[in-house]
N, C-alpha and C positions, 0 to 999 in steps of 0.2 A: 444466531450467526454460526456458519459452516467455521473450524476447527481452521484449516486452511482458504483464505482470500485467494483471487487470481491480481496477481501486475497487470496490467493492460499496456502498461508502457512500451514495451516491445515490439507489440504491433504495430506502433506507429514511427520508433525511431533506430531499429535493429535493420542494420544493412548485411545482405538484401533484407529488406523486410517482406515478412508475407504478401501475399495477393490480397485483398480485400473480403473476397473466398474465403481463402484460407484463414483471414485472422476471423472473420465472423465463425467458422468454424470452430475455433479456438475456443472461444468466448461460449461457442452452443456446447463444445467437451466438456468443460467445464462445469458448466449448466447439471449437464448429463450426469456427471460426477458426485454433485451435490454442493458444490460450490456454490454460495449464495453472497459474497462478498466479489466486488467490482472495483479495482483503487485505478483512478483513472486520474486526468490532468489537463487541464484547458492549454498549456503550453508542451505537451507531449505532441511535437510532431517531427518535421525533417526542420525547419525553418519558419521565418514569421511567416509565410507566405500562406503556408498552410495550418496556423495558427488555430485551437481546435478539433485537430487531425483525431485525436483519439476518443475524447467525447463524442464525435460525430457516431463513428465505427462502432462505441458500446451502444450507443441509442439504436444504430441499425442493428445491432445484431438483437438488443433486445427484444425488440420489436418483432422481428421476423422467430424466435423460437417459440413464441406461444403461451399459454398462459401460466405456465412455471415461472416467468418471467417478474411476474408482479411480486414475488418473494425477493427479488434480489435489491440487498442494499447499494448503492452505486457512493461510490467516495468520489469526490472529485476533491479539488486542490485551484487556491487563486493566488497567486501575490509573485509566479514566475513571471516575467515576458521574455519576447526575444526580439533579438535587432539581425536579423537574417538568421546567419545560425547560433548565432552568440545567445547565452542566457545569463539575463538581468533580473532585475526587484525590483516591484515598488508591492509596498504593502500599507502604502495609504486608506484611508478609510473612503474616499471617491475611486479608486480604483478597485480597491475590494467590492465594492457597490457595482459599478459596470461589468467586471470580470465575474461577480454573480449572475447577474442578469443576460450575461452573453453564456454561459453555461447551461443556467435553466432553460436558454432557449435550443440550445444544441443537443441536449437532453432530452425534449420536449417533456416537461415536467414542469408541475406549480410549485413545487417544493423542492429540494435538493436533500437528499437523505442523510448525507454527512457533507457537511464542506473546509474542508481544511485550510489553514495559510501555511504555502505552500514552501514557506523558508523566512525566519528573518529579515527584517528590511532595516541595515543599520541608519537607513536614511529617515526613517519611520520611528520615532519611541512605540517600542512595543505596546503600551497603553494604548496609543491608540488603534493602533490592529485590533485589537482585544475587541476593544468598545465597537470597532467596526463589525465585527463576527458578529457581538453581543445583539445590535441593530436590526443585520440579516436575520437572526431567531428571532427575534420580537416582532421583527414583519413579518414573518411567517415562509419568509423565502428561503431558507433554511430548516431542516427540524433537529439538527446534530452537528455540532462543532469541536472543531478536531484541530492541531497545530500540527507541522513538521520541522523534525531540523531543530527542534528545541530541548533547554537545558531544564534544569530543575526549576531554579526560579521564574524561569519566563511559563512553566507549566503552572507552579503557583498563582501566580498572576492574571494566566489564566482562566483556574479556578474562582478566584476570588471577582474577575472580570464579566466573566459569560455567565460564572453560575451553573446550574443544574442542564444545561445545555452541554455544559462540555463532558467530554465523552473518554478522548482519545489521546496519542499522541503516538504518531509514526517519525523515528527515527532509524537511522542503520545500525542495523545488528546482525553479525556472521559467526559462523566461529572463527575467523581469521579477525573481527573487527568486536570488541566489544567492551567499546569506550561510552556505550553506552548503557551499561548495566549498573550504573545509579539510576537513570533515570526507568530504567525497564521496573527495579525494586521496588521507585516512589510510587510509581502508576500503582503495581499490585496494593501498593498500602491502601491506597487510596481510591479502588475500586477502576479507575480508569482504563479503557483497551490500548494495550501498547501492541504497534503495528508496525514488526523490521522490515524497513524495506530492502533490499537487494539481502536477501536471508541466505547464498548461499556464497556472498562475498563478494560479488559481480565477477564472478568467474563464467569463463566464457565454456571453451571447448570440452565437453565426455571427458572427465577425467581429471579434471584442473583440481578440484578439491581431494580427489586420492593422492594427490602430490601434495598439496599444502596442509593436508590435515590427514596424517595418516591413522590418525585413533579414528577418525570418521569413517575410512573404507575400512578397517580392521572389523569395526562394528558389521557394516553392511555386508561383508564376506560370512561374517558367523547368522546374522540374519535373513542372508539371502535376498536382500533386495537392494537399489541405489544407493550409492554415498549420500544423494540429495535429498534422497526419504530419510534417511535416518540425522542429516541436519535438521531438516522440517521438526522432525521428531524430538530434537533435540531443544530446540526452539520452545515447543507446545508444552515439554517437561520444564521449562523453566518459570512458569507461572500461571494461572491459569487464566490470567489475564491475556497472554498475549494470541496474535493471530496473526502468522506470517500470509506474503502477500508475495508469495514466486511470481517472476516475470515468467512470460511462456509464449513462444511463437509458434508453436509444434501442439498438437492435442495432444498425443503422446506425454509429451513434457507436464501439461499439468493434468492429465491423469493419472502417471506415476506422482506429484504432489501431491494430489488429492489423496492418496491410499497413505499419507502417513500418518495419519489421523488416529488409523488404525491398530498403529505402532507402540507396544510398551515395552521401555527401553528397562535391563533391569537395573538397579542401585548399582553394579560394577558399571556395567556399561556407561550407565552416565556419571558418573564419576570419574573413569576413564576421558570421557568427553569432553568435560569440565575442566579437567587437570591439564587437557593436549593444547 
């Protein structure tokens, strides 16, 4: 798996959001890059209406770049919905089953590479999510299980639930946010890929993170490249488990992600980082 993942999310819920063009573009930069990780979501769209929006969008773009294509892992995620623009849960195990099944066909795939639950359902005992995931892999409509949004124990549980299927666990992690560094340590213990989403704190506007993290631009000024290569960078130094997953609507944007791979940050620097 590529060092840096691409978001897909953006493409479908960033106002404006790209053109269709544009976001397949994206997704081909990407490509281009050497990106081979795709985290995508069957509830990434504007609305219910367009429910699906971004699964559809990976599959065409996949489709239309060629045969580099077949390398790439595609994540997707089940257990959001929505009621217009509003975002709810269910993470039933009848509805994780349909929300599968409407994916792999949006996908056009017999298998789903990684499929995640896509957030806690307090309405749901997390057992049964579990055992519902476990299900998808044992029918074979899945071949990698993954959670988001989860704690330690629900990751244990997990483990003990799916078994050697499970793989991952994508929660948020920034350097302004990182309330989730127990559970980024358990994963390295225990072999699993931890997967931060919004890595670079969902900061919006050129700039936003040289104001909120000034050891982050102080780094990027003596290394000559973005504040957000040297988060990424920052990210990939903290275990070698983990695999940030930059949102991008611009090819620009994640082909500067992609080059942080590249990046060795030294023992000040990241301790510097660490300490800001």
């Amino acid at each position: 798996m590529s060092a840096i993942g691409l978001g897909a999310m953006p493409l479908s819920t960033k106002e404006p959001r790209p053109s269709r063009e544009e976001a397949i573009g994206v997704v081909h930069a990407a490509l281009d890059a050497g990106v081979n990780l795709v985290d995508t979501a069957d509830a990434y769209s504007r609305d219910e209406a367009e429910f699906g929006h971004n699964e559809e969008l990976v599959a065409e773009a996949l489709a239309s770049y060629g045969p580099g294509a077949a390398d790439v892992l595609v994540a997707t995620k089940g257990g959001h919905t929505r009621s217009g623009t509003d975002w709810r849960l269910d993470g039933s195990p009848d509805y994780l089953r349909r929300a599968c099944e409407a994916s792999l066909r949006r996908l056009g795939v017999d298998a789903i590479g990684l499929y995640q639950l896509h957030r806690p359902d307090p309405a749901t005992p997390w057992e049964d999510s579990m055992g519902a995931l476990r299900a998808l892999a044992d029918d074979g409509l899945v071949r990698m299980v993954g959670v988001s949004n989860a704690d330690i124990a629900q990751i244990d549980a997990a483990r003990a639930i799916v078994g050697d299927g499970f793989v991952s666990v994508q929660n948020q992690l920034s350097p302004g946010w990182r309330s989730s560094a127990g559970e980024l340590a358990h994963c390295a213990a225990h072999g699993l890929a931890f997967i931060p989403w919004s890595p670079f704190g969902g900061v919006g506007a050129a700039g936003s993170l040289d104001t909120s993290a000034p050891a982050f631009a102080g780094v990027a000024a003596e290394l000559g490249v973005s504040v957000y290569r040297v988060a990424l960078a920052w990210h990939l130094a903290q275990a070698d488990v983990v695999v940030p997953i930059p949102g991008a609507s611009r090819a620009a944007s994640i082909q500067d992600s992609a080059a942080a791979a590249s990046i060795e940050l030294t023992p000040d620097q990241l301790a510097r980082l660490d300490a800001s």
